[in-house]
N, C-alpha and C positions, 0 to 999 in steps of 0.2 A: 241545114247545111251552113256551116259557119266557115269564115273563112276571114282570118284575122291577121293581125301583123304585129307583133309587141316585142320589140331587139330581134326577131328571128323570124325567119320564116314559119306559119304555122298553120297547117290543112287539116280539119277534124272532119274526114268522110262519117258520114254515118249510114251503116252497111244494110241494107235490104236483103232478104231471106229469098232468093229464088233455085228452083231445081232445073230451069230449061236449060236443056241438053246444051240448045245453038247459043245461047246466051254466055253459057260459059266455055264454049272453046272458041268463040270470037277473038278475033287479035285486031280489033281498032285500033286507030290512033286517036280517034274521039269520043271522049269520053262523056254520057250526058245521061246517063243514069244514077250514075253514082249508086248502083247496087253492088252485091259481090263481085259480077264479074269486072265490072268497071275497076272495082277495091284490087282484085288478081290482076290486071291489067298495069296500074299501076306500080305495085309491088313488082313486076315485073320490069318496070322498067326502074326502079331504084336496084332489082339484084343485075341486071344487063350493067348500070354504072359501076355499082361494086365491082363487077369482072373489067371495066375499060375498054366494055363496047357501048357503042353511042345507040339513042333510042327517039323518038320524037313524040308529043303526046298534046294534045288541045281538051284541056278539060271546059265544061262550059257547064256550069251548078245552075240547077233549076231557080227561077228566079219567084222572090215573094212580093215583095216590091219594088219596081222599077225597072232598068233593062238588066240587059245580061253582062257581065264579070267574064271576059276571057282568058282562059291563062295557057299558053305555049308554054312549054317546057321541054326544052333543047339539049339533050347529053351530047359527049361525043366521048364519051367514058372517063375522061380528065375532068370537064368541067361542064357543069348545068345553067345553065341560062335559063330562067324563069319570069315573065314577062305577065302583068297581068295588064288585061287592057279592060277600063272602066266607063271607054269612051261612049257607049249605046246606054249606059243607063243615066237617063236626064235628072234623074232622081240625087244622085250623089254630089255632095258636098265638095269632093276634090276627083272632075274629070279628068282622066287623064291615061298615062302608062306608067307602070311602076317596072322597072327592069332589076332582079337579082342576081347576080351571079356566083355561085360558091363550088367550093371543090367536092363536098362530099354531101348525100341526104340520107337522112333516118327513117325507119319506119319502125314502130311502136305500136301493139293491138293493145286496146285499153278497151276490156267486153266488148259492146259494138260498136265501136269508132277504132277508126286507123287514124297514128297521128304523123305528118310530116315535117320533119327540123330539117334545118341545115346546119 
């Protein structure tokens, strides 16, 4: 799971292969699998913005080393607020909160990865 920042916002999920049934008709708002349904989850809540209905989403990426990388991500169909919060992992170089906010997100299937821009 990579989760970068370089001029743009940028989320490369990389998508897990599962068939359970509950798994994919789940409607969380946290996200911590980062499998398909997780992947459909989100996608959903980027085509809810497209339409200019609002959606709420806490994704939380499995961690390798150090703590955990929180990220909200806030629509209200105009505008996305994405906030990552870095403050649990003791590990990182620059603790803190990063807040983004922009009018429109992308989603991109690149084989197995989904990619997110603003």
């Amino acid at each position: 799971m990579l989760f970068g920042i370089i001029g743009v916002l940028l989320v490369i999920l990389v998508i897990t292969q599962t068939t359970d049934k509950n798994e994919l008709e789940r409607k969380d708002s946290i996200l911590h699998h980062f499998n398909k349904a997780d992947a459909e989850r989100l996608n959903e809540m980027v085509h809810r913005h497209k339409n200019e209905k609002g959606d709420y989403l806490m994704l939380i990426p499995p961690i390798i080393d150090g703590g955990y990388w929180i990220h909200d991500v806030h629509s209200n169909g105009r505008e996305i607020t994405w906030t990552i919060d870095n403050t649990r992992d003791r590990m990182s170089s620059e603790c803190g909160k990063l807040v983004y906010n922009c009018k429109s997100i992308n989603m991109n299937e690149i084989k197995e990865q989904y990619v997110y821009t603003r």
